[in-house]
C-alpha positions as CSV (number, residue, x, y, z in Angstrom):
1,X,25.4,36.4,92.9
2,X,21.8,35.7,91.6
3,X,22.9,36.3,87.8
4,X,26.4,34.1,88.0
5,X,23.6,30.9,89.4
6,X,21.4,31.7,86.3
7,X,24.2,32.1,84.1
8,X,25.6,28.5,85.4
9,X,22.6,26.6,84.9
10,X,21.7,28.1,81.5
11,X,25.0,26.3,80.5
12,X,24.0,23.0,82.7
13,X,20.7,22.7,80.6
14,X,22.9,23.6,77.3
15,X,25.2,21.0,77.8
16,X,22.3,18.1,78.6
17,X,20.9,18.7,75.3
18,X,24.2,18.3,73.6
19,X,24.9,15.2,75.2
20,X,21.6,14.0,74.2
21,X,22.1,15.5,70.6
22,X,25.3,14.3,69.7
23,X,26.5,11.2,72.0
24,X,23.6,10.8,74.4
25,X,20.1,9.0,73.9
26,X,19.7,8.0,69.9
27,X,16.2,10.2,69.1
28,X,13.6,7.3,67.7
29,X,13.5,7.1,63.3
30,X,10.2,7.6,62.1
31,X,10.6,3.8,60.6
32,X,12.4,1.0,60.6
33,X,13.1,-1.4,58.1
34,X,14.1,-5.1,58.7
35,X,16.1,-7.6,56.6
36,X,16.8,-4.7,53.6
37,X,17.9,-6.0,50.6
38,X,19.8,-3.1,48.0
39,X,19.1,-4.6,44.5
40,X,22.7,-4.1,44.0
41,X,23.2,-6.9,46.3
42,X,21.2,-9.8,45.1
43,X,21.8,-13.4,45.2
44,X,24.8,-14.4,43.6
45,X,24.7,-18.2,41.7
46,X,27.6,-20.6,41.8
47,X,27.8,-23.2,39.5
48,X,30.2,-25.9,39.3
49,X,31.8,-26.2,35.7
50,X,29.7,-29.5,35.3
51,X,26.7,-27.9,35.8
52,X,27.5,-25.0,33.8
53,X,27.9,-27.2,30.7
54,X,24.8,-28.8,31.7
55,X,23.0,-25.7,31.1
56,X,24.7,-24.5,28.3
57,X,25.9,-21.4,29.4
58,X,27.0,-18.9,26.7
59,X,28.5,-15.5,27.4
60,X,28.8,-12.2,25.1
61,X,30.6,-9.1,26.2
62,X,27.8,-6.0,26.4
63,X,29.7,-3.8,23.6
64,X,29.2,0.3,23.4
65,X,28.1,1.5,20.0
66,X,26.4,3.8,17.8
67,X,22.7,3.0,17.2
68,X,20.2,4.6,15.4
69,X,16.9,5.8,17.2
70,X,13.7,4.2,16.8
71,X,10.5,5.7,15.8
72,X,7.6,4.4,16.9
73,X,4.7,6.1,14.6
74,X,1.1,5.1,13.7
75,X,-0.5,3.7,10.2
76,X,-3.0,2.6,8.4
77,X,-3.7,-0.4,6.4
78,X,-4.7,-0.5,3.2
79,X,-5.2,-1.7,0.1
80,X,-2.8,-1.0,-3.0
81,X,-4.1,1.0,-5.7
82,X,-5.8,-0.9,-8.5
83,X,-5.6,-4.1,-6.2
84,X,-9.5,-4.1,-5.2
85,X,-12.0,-4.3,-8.0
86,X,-15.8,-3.8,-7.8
87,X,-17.4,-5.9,-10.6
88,X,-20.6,-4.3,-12.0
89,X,-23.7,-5.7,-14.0
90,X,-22.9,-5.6,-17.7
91,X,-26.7,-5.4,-18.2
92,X,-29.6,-5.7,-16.6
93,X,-30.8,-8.7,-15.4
94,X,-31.4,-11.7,-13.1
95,X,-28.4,-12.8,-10.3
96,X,-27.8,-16.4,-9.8
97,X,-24.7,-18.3,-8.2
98,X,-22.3,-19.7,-10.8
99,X,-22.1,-23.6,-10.7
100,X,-18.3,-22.7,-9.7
101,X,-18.4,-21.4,-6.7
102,X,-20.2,-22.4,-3.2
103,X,-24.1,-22.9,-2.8
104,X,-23.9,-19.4,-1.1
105,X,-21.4,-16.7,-1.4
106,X,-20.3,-15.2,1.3
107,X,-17.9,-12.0,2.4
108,X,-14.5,-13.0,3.4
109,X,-13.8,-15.5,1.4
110,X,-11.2,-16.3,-0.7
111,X,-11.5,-16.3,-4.7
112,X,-9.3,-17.5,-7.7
113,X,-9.1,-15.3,-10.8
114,X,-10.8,-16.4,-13.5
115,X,-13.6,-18.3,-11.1
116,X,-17.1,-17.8,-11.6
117,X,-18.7,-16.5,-8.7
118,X,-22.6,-15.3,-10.2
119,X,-24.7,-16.0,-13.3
120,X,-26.5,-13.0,-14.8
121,X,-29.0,-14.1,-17.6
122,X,-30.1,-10.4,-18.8
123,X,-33.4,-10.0,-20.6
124,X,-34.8,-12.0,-18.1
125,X,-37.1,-11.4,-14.6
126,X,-37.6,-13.3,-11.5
127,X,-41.0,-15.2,-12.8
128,X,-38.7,-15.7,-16.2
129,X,-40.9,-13.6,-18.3
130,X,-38.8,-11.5,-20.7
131,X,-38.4,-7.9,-20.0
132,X,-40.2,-4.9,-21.7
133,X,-39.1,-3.0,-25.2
134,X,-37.9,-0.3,-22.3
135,X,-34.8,-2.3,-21.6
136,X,-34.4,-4.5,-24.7
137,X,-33.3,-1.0,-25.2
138,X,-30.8,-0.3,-22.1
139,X,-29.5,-3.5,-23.1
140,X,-28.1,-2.4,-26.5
141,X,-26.9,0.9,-24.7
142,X,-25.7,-1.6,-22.4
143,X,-23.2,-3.2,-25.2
144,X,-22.6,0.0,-26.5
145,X,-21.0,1.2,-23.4
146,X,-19.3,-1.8,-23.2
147,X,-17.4,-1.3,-26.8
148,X,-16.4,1.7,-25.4
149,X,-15.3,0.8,-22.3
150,X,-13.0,-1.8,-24.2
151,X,-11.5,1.3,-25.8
152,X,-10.8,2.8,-22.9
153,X,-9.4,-0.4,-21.4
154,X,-7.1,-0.8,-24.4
155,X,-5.7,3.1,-24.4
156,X,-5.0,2.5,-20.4
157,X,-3.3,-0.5,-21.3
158,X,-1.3,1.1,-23.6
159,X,-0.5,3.6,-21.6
160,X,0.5,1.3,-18.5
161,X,2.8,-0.6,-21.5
162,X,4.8,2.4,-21.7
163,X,5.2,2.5,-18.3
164,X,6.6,-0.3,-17.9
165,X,9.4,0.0,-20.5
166,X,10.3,3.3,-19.2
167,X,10.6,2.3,-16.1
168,X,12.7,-1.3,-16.8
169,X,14.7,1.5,-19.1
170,X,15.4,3.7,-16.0
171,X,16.1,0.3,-13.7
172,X,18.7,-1.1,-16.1
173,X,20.7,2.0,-16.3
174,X,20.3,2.6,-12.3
175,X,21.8,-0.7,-12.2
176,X,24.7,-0.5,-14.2
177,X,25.5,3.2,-12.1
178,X,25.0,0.9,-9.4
179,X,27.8,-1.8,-10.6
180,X,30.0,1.4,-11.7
181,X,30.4,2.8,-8.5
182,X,28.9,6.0,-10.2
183,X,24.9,5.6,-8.8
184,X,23.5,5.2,-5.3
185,X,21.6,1.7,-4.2
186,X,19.0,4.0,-3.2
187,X,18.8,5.2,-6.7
188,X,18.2,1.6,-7.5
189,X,15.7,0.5,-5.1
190,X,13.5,4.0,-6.3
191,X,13.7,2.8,-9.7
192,X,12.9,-1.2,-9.0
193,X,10.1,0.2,-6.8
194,X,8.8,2.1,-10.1
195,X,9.0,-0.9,-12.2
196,X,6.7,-3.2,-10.1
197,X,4.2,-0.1,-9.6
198,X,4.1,-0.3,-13.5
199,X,4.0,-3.7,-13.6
200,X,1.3,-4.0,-11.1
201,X,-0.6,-0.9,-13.4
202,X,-0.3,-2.8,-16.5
203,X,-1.4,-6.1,-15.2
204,X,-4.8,-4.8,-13.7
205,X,-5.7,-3.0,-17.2
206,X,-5.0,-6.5,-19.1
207,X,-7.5,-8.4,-16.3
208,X,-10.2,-5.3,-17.1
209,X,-9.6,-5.2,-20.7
210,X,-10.0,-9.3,-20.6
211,X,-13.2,-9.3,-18.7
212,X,-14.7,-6.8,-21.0
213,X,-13.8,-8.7,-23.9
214,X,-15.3,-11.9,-22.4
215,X,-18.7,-10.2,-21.7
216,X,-18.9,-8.5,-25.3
217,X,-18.5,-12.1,-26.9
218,X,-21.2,-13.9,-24.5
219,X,-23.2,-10.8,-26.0
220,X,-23.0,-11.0,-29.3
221,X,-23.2,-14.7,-29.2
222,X,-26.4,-14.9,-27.8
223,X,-27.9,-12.0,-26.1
224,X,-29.8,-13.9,-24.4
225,X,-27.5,-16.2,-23.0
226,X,-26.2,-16.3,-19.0
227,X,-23.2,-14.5,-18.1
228,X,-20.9,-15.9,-16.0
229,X,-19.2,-13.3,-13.4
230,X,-15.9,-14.4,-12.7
231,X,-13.4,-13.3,-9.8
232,X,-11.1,-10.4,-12.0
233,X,-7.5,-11.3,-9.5
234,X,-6.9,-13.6,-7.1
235,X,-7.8,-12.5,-3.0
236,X,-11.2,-12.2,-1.5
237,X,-14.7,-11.6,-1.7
238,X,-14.7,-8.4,-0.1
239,X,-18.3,-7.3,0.0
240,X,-21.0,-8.6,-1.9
241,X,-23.7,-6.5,-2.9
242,X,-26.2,-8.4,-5.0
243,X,-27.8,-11.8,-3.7
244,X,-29.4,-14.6,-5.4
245,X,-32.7,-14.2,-7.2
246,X,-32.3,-10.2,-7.1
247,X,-32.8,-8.2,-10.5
248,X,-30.1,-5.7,-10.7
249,X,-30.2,-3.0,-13.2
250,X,-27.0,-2.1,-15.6
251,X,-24.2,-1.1,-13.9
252,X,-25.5,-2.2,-10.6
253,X,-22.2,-3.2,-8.2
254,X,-22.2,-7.2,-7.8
255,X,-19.2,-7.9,-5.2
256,X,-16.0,-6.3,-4.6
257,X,-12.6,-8.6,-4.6
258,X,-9.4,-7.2,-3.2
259,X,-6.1,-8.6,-3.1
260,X,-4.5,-8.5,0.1
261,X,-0.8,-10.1,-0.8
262,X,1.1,-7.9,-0.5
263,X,-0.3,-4.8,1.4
264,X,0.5,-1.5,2.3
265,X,0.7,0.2,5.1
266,X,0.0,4.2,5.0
267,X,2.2,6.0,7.6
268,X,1.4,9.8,8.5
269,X,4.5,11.6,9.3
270,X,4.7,15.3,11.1
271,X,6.9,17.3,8.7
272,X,9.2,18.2,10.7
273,X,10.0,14.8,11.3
274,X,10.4,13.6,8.1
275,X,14.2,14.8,7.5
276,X,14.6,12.0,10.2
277,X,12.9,9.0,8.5
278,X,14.9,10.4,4.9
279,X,17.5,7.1,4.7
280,X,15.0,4.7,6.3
281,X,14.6,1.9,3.5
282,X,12.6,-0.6,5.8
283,X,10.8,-1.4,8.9
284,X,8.6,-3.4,11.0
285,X,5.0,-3.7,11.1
286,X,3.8,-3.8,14.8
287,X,0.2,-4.4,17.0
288,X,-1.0,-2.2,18.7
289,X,-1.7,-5.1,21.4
290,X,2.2,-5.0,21.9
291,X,2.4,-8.7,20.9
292,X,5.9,-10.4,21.1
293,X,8.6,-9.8,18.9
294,X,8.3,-12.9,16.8
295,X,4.6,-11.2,15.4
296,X,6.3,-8.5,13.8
297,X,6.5,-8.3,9.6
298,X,9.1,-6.7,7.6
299,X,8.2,-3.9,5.5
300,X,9.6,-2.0,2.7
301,X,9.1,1.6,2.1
302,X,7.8,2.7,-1.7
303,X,9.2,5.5,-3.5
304,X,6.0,6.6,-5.0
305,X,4.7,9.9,-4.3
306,X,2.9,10.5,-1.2
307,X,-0.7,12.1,0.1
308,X,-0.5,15.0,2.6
309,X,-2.5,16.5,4.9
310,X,-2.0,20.5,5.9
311,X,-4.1,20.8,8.7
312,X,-2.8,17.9,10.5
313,X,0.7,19.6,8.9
314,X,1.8,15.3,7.5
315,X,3.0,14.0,4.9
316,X,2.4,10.0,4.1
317,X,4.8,7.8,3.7
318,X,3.9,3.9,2.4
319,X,4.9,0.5,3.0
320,X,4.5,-2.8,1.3
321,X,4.1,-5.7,3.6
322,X,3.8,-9.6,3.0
323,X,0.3,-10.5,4.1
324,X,-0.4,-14.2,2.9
325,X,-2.1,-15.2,5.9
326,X,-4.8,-12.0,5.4
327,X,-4.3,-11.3,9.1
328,X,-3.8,-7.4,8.0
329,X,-6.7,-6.0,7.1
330,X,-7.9,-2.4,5.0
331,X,-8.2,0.0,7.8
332,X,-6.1,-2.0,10.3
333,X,-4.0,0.2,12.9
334,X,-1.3,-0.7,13.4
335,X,2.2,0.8,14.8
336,X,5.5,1.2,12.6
337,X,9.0,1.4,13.9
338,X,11.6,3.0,11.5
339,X,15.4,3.9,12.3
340,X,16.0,7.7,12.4
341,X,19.2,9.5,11.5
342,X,20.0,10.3,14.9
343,X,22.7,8.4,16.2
344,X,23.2,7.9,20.1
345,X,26.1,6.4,22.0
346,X,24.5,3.1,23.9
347,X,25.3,0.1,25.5
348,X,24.2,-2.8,23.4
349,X,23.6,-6.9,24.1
350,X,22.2,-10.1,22.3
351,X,18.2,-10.0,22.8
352,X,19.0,-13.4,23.7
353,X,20.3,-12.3,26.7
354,X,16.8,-10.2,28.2
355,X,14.7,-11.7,30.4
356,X,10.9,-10.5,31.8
357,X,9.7,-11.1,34.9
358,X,5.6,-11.1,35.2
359,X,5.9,-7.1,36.5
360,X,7.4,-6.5,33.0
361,X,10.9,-5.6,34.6
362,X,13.9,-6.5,31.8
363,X,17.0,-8.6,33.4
364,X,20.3,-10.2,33.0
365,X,22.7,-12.1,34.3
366,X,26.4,-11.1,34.9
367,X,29.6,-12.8,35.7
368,X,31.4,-11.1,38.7
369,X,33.1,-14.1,39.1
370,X,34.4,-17.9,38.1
371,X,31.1,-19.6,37.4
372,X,29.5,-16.9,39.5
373,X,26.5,-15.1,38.0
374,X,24.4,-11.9,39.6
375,X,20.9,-10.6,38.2
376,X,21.2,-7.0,37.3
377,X,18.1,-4.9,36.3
378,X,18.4,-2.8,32.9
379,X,16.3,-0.8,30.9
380,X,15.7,-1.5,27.5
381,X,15.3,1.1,25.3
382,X,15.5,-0.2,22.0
383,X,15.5,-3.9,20.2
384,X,16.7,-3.7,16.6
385,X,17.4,-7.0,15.2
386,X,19.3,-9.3,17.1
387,X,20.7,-6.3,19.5
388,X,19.3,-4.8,22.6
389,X,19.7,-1.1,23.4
390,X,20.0,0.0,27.0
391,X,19.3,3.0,28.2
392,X,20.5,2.4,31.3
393,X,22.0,-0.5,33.6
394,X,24.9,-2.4,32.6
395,X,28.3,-0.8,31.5
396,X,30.4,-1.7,28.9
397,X,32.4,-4.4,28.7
398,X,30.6,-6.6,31.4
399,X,30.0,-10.3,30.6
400,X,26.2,-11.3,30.4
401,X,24.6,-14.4,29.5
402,X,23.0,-14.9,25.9
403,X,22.5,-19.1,26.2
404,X,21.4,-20.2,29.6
405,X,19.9,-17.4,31.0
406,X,16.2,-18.7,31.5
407,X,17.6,-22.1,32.9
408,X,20.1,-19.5,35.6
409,X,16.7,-18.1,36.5
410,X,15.1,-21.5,36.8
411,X,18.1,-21.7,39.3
412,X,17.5,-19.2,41.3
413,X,14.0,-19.5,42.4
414,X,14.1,-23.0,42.3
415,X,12.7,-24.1,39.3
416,X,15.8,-25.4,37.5
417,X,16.8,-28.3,35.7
C-alpha cells in the first residue's frame, strides 16, 4: 500500500516539472534585448522618380569575374644609378659661393645643370696669401689626374655609346617581332627598358666628361684663376659638404646633387613568391599612412637585373616612378601593390559605388525595389582600377548605385539635398 502512494507521487512531481518545462511557466533568459534591429533589415529609401533625377541616380549591375590577387609588399626608395653625383675639389683651394646661385646654399634645394653653385680659387688661402711650393705641387698632380680622369671619362663614354646602339638594335628588331605577330610585347618593353638604361648611362658620362673638360681649360688658362662649380644634372642639392670661406684640399667632396625625376622604387620579394609577380608589368606606389586612393602613383617595373639577398632568402625587383613634385624621397618606405597570377572568382562593382562610414565599415546601396534603395554592408577585398573586389556581401547580379550614392546616404540620416 505504502509503495503504490510513493510510486503515485513520484509521477505527480514528474509530471509538474514537465508542465513547467514544456508548456508551463516560461524559465527567465539571461537577457533581453529591446527594439533589435538585424542589419539585413535596415531602412529601406523611397524616392519618387522626381527626386531620383534630382539626385542623379545611376545604377550598375555587380558582375562576377575573374580577378587577379593583389600583393601588397614593402620597398624602398631610391635613387637611380648614376642619377646622384658628388662633385669634388679639382684642387686645392679656397670655397666661395658662385655669383649664380643664392647668398647661401642650402640642402634641399633645387639646382639647374650647368648653374654655378661655388667658386674655388686654388693656390690661394683664407688671408689670400698664396700657398706653399708643397701644393703648387699637388696642384700640378692635381691637373695631371684630371687628364686622366678625362681619359677615363671618354673610354666610359665610349663604352655607354655602344650601349646605346646595341640596345636601339635589339629594340627595333623586338618591334618589328612585335608587329609580326612573331615576338611578345613583353619582349618589347625588356628591350625599350634597356635602351633608356643606356641612354640614361651614356648621358651621365657626357655631363662627367664635360665638366672635366671645363675645369682642365680654366686650368690651363690661368692657374690661378677661380673655378666656378656648377650643378652636373638638373635635381637638388642634396648635401653639401663644404661651406663658404673653408680651404678644402684636392679631391675634397663639395655637395652632392641627385635627380629625383623619375625614381625608383626597390621591392624585396621572398623567392618563393616571385613566380607570382612573373607577368606583373606595373603597379602602384602606396603610403604607408594608408592615404586615399587618389595619392597613389603608377609605377613601371625595369627589366634590369636585380640585387639579392640569401639570408633574408629575396630577390629585388625595381620600379620607376614619376616623382616631379620630390615628394618621394631616397630611403622612403613605402608599400607596393602588384597583381599576382592567381586568379579568384569574385564579385566585382564600380569603386564609385563604396561608401565609408567614420568606423571604416565599406557600404552600398541596392535596389530591391521601384525607386526603393536598401544599405547593404560588404567587404572589400581588393580595388584595382576602377573596380571593387568583394570578398563578401553582395551577390551577383544585384543592382547597386555608382552616381548618387553619397547624396542616398545624405538621405537617410538626414542630411540630404
Amino acid at each position: 500500500m505504502k509503495r503504490s502512494v510513493l510510486i503515485r507521487c513520484f509521477l505527480l512531481g514528474l509530471g509538474a516539472v514537465a508542465v513547467r518545462a514544456f508548456g508551463g511557466e516560461p524559465a527567465s533568459a539571461p537577457a533581453a534585448v529591446a527594439h533589435r534591429v538585424k542589419e539585413s533589415e535596415l531602412t529601406t529609401i523611397t524616392l519618387t522618380p522626381e527626386a531620383e533625377t534630382h539626385l542623379g541616380i545611376e545604377l550598375v549591375s555587380a558582375e562576377r569575374k575573374r580577378m587577379s590577387r593583389v600583393r601588397r609588399v614593402p620597398g624602398e626608395v631610391m635613387v637611380p644609378p648614376g642619377r646622384s653625383i658628388v662633385v669634388s675639389a679639382p684642387v686645392a683651394g679656397v670655397v666661395s659661393v658662385s655669383a649664380a646661385s643664392q647668398p647661401t646654399l642650402t640642402g634641399g634645394e633645387r639646382v639647374a645643370r650647368g648653374q654655378g653653385l661655388l667658386r674655388l680659387q686654388p693656390g690661394e688661402g683664407r688671408d689670400g696669401n698664396t700657398f706653399v711650393p708643397a701644393d703648387r705641387i699637388s696642384l700640378a698632380r692635381a691637373r695631371a689626374d684630371l687628364v686622366a680622369a678625362q681619359v677615363e671619362a671618354e673610354g666610359q663614354l665610349g663604352q655607354a655609346r655602344v650601349r646605346v646602339e646595341a640596345a636601339e638594335i635589339r629594340r627595333k628588331r623586338a618591334d618589328e617581332l612585335r608587329q609580326q605577330g612573331a615576338g611578345a610585347q613583353r619582349a618589347f618593353d625588356d628591350a625599350q627598358a634597356e635602351f633608356e638604361l643606356a641612354s640614361t648611362q651614356r648621358a651621365a658620362a657626357q655631363g662627367r666628361l664635360d665638366a672635366l673638360r671645363q675645369i682642365l681649360a680654366t686650368l690651363e688658362s690661368d692657374g690661378q684663376s677661380a673655378i666656378v662649380i656648377e650643378s652636373p644634372l638638373d635635381g637638388y642639392l642634396r648635401a653639401l659638404h663644404a661651406v663658404p670661406g673653408e680651404v678644402v684640399a684636392a679631391g675634397a667632396p663639395l655637395f652632392e646633387v641627385a635627380a629625383l625625376d623619375p625614381i625608383w622604387v626597390r621591392v624585396p620579394v621572398y623567392v618563393g613568391d616571385l613566380s607570382a609577380f612573373a607577368a606583373t608589368d606595373s603597379a602602384r606606389v602606396c603610403g604607408v599612412g594608408g592615404e586615399d586612393e587618389s595619392a597613389a602613383r603608377l609605377a613601371t617595373r625595369l627589366s634590369i637585373p636585380g640585387s639579392a639577398d640569401a639570408r633574408a632568402a629575396t630577390v629585388d625587383l625595381h620600379f620607376e616612378v614619376a616623382n616631379a613634385d620630390a615628394e618621394l624621397r631616397p630611403g622612403q618606405r613605402v608599400l607596393i601593390e602588384m597583381l599576382s597570377s592567381q586568379t579568384t572568382d569574385s564579385v566585382v562593382v564600380p569603386h564609385s559605388a563604396i561608401l565609408v562610414d567614420i568606423h571604416g565599415g565599406s557600404w552600398v546601396y541596392e535596389l530591391v525595389g521601384p525607386h526603393k534603395f536598401t544599405r547593404r554592408r560588404v567587404d572589400v577585398r581588393d580595388v584595382i582600377g576602377r573596380e571593387a573586389v568583394l570578398a563578401r556581401g553582395l551577390p551577383a547580379g544585384a543592382r547597386v548605385v555608382t552616381s548618387g550614392a553619397a547624396e542616398l546616404f545624405g538621405t537617410e540620416f538626414g542630411v540630404g539635398k
